[in-house]
N, C-alpha and C positions, 0 to 999 in steps of 0.2 A: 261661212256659207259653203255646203259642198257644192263642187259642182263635177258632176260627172261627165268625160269629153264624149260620151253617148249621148247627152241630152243636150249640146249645141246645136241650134238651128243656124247662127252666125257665131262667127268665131272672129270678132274684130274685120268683118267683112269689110271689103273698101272698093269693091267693084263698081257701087254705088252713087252713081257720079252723073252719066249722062243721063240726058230726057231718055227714060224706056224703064220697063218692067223687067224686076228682077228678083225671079225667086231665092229665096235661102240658099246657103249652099249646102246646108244637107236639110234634110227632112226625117223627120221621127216614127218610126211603124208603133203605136200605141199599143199592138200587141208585142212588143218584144223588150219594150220598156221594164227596167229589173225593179223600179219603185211602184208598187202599186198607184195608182190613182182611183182613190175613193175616199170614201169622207172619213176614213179614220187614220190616213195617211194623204194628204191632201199635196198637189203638187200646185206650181208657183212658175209661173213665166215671165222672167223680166225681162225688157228691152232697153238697153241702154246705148248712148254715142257713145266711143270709145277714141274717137279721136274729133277732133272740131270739123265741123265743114264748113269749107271756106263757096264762096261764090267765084264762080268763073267769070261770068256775067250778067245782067240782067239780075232778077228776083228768082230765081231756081226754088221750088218748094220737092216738099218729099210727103209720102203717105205712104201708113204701114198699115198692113193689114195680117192676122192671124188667121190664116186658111186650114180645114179639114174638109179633107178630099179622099174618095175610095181607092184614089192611083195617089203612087209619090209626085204629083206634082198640081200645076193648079189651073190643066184643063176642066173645065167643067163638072157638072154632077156631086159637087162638093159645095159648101157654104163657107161664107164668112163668119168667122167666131169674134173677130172684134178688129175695127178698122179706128182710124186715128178720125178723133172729129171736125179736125179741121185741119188745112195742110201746114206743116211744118216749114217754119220758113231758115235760114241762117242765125237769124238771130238765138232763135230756140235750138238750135243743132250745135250747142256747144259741147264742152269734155262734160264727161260724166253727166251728162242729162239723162233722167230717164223717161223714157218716151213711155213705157206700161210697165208697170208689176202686178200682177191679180192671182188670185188663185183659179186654178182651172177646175171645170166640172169634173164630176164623179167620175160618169161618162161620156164619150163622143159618138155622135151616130156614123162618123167614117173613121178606118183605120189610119189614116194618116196626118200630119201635123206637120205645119210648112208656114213658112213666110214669107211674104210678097213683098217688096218695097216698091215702088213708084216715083220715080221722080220726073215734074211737070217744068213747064216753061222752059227752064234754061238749065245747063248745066252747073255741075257742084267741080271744082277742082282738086278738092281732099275731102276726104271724111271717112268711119269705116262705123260700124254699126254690130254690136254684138247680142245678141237672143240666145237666149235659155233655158230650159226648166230647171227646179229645181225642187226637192222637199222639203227645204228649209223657209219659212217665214219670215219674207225681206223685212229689215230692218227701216224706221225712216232714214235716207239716206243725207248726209252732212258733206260737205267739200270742207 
């Protein structure tokens, strides 16, 4: 699978942790992307755990959401492209999970491409979270 270090939205992120909102740490400008996205070059966004999380305390959940927004980031005036349907909890947040792979649209009605994580209730004491694009065609994945 290629992956190009331009098209990381996380890169084994591991900020991830306490109750609060945290965007990606970078964000993708959709017009400066070197891979076309369109239907005869189709691009692929997976999200994967990349290290386990553990629980600090309590039942700590997490939700991901795929944001396009006219600004690099996820003040308003931008939509959700695709959010987790129900919250992740520790059990489900082990190595190598993958939390989404799909292919993305043709096109997007805003220029930029971001991800929001969310974590509720209670804190997480490790974990780290990697996000992608890519134009290759995920495989079903095996451990």
């Amino acid at each position: 699978m290629i992956i190009d270090n331009n098209l990381y939205l996380s890169a084994a992120q591991v900020n991830v942790r306490a109750v609060a909102v945290y965007p990606s740490t970078n964000v993708i400008d959709l017009t400066q992307i070197h891979y076309r996205v369109a239907y005869n070059n189709p691009m692929w966004l997976i999200c994967r755990v990349t290290a386990h999380f553990h629980l600090a305390a309590g039942a700590p959940e997490l939700n991901v959401m795929i944001y396009n927004n006219a600004t690099a980031d996820a003040a308003g005036g931008g939509f959700i492209y695709w959010d987790t349907d129900h919250s992740l909890i520790t059990a489900d947040l082990i190595d190598n999970y993958e939390i989404v792979a799909m292919r993305l649209p043709d096109r997007f009605p805003e220029r930029y491409l971001l991800c929001v994580y969310t974590v509720t209730t209670n804190d997480f004491n490790a974990g780290a979270i990697t996000t992608f694009l890519t134009p290759d065609k995920p495989e079903p994945f095996l451990l």
